[in-house]
C-alpha positions as CSV (number, residue, x, y, z in Angstrom):
1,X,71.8,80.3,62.5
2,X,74.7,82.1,61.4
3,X,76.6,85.3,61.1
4,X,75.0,86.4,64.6
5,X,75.9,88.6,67.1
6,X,79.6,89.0,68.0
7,X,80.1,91.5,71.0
8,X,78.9,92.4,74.1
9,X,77.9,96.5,74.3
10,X,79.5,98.4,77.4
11,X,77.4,100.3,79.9
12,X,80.1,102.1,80.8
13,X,80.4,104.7,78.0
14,X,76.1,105.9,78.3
15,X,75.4,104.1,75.6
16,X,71.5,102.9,75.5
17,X,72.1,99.4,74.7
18,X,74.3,98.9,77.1
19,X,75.3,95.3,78.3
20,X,73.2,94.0,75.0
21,X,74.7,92.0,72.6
22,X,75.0,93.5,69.1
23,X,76.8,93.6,66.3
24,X,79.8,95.7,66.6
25,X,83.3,96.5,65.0
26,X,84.5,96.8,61.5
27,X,83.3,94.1,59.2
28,X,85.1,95.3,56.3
29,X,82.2,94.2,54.2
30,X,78.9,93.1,54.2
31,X,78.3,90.2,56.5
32,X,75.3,87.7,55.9
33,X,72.8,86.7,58.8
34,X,70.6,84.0,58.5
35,X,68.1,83.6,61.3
36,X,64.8,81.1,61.9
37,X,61.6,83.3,63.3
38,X,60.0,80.9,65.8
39,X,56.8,78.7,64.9
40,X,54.0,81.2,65.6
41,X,54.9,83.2,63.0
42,X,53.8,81.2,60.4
43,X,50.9,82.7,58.3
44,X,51.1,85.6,60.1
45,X,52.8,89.5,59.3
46,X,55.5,90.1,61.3
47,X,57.5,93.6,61.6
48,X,61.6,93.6,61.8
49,X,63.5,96.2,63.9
50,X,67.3,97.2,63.8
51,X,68.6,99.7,66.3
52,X,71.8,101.5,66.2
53,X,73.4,103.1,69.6
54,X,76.6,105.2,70.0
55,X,78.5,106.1,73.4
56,X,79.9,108.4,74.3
57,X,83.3,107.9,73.4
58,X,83.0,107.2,69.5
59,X,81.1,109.4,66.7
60,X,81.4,108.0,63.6
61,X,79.4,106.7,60.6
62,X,76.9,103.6,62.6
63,X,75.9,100.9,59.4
64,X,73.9,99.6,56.3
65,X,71.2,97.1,55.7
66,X,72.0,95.8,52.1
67,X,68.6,93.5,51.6
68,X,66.5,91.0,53.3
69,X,65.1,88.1,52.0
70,X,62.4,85.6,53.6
71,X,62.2,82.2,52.6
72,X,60.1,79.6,53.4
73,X,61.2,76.3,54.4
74,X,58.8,73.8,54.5
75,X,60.1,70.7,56.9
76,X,59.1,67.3,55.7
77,X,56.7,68.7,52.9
78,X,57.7,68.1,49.2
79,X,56.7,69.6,46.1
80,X,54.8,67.4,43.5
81,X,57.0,65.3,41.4
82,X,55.7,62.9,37.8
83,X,57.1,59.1,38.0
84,X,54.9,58.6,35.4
85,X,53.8,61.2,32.1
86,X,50.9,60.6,30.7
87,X,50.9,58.9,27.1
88,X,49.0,60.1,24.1
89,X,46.1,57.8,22.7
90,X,44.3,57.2,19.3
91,X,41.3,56.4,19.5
92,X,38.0,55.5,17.3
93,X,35.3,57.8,17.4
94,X,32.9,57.2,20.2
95,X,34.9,55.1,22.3
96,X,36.8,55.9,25.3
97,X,40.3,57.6,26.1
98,X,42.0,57.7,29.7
99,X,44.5,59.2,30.3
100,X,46.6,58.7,34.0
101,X,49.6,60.6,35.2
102,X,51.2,59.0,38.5
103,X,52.7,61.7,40.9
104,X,54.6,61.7,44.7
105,X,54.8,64.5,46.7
106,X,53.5,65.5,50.2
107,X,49.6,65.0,50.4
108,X,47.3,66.2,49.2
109,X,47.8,66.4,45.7
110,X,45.3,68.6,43.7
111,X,45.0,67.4,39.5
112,X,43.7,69.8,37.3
113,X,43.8,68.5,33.6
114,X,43.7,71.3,30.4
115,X,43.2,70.7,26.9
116,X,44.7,73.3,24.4
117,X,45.9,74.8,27.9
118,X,41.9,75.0,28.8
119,X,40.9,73.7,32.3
120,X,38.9,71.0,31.3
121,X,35.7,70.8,33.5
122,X,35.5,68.4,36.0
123,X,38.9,66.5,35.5
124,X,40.4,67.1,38.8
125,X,41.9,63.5,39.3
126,X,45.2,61.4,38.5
127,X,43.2,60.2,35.8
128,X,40.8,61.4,33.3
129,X,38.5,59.2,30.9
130,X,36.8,60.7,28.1
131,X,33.8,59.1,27.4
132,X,32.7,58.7,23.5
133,X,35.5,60.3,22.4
134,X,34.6,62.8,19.1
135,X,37.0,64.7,16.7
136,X,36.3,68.0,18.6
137,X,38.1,66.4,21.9
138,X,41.3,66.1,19.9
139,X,43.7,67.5,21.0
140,X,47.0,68.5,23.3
141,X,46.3,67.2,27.1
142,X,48.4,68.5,30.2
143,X,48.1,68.0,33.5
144,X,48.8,70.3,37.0
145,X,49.6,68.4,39.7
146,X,50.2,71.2,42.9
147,X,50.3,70.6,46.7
148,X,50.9,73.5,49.7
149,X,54.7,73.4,48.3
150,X,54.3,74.0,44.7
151,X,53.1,73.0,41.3
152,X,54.4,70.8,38.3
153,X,52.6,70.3,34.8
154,X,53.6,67.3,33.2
155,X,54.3,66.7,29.3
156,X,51.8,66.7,26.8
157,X,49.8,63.5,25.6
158,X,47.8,63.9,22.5
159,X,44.6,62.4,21.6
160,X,43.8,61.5,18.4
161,X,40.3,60.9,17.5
162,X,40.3,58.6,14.1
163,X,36.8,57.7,12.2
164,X,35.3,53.9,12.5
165,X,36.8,52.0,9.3
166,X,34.1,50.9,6.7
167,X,34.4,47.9,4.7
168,X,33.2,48.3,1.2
169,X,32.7,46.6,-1.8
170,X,32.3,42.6,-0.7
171,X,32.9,40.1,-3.5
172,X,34.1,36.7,-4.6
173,X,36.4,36.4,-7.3
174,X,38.1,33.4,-8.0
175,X,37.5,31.7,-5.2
176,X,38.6,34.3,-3.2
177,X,36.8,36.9,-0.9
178,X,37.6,40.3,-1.8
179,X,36.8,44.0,0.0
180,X,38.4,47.4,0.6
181,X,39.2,48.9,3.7
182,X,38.1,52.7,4.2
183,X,39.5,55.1,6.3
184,X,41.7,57.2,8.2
185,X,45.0,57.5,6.1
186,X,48.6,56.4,8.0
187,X,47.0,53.7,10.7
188,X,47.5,50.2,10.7
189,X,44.4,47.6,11.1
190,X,44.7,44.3,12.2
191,X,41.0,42.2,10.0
192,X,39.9,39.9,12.1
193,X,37.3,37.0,11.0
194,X,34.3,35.0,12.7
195,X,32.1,32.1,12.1
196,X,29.8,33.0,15.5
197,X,30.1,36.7,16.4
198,X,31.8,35.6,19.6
199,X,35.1,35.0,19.2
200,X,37.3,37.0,16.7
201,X,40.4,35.6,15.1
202,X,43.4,38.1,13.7
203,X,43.6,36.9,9.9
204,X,45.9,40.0,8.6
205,X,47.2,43.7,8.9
206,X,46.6,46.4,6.9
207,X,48.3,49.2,6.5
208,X,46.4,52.2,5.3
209,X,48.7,54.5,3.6
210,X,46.2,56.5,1.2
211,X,42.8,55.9,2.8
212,X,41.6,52.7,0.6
213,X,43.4,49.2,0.8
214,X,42.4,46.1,-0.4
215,X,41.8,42.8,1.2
216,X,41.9,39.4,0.0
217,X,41.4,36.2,2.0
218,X,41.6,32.9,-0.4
219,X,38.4,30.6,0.4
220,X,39.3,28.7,3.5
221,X,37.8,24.7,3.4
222,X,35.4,24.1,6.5
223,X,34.4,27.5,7.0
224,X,30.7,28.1,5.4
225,X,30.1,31.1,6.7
226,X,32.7,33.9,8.1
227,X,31.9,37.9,9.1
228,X,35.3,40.1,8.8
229,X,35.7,43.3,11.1
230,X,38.4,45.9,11.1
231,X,40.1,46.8,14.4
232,X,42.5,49.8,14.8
233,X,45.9,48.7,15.9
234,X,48.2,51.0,18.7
């Protein structure tokens, strides 16, 4: 490729590699050689030779090898790249958490996904859903996307595993329907209502600073009957 051979040797002087090319001449310094080995040696060991030859009209110090490197070169292939990280999740307990990473490189891809840097069993795909999700499965989540080029591990997404709010104490005061929200300090909650248990209507949010917060809804005309549920907010 470059910094090849630059002279043609004699065969008039005895010397052995006569009428070969070869290097030759004072470089005054190293010189650099970059060469491609054909296809066939791919995966395989291969052996490098240098020769040196004198004639029989010089004697005099012949020359050094300074290093060699090999370096592959991999035509058309590319390593794994992320387009898209995947995002940490808060979840409550016993429902599910996916996470997804989105990757390009030359296929295939191989996904290996760790948790506290642990391979986690089984997650070997762009995505990973954790199925009833419990405090123990909280945690830091990475993800090692590698192909026959390289490998790239992506950010980390946290999972955070929060308990099921409870509502407590139910009363009417005052015309008013009264109870406290229990749970997780430092989420918000949207309270949602319902007069069938089919559809669910967003009434308020809460924000739970300390782990118990009131709710008060005044006493709405036309509705005889309402059930209130508490749903954790992103």
């Amino acid at each position: 490729m470059t910094g090849g051979y630059n002279f043609t040797l004699s065969s008039a002087f005895g010397n052995p590699l006569g009428g070969r090319r070869a290097w030759s001449g004072l470089s005054g310094a190293f010189a650099s050689t970059v060469i491609n080995l054909p296809a066939a040696a791919l995966g395989e060991s291969v052996q490098f030779r240098w020769r040196c030859a004198s004639d029989s009209s010089t004697a005099t110090t012949g020359w050094y090898i300074d290093n060699v490197s090999l370096v592959t070169q991999s035509c058309c292939s590319n390593g794994p790249s992320i387009t898209t990280e995947p995002q940490s999740l808060t979840v409550m307990a016993g429902d599910s958490a996916a996470f997804n990473v989105t990757a390009a490189g030359t296929a295939p891809l191989n996904y290996q996904w760790l948790l506290y840097g642990t391979n986690v069993s089984g997650a070997t795909a762009a995505s990973y859903t954790l199925n009833n999700a419990q405090s123990t499965n909280a945690g830091p989540y990475k993800v090692v996307i590698a192909n026959s080029v390289g490998s790239i591990t992506s950010s980390v997404a946290t999972l955070t595993v929060v308990n099921r709010p409870i509502l407590l104490s139910p009363r009417v005061t005052n015309a008013s329907f009264n109870f406290i929200l229990s749970g997780n300090a430092g989420f918000n909650y949207s309270i949602e209502a319902t007069t069938n248990f089919g559809s669910w209507t967003p009434i308020g949010t809460l924000t739970n600073a300390s782990g118990l917060v009131p709710f008060t809804e005044t006493n709405t005309p036309g509705y005889r009957f309402r059930a209130y549920r508490a749903k954790l907010l992103p």
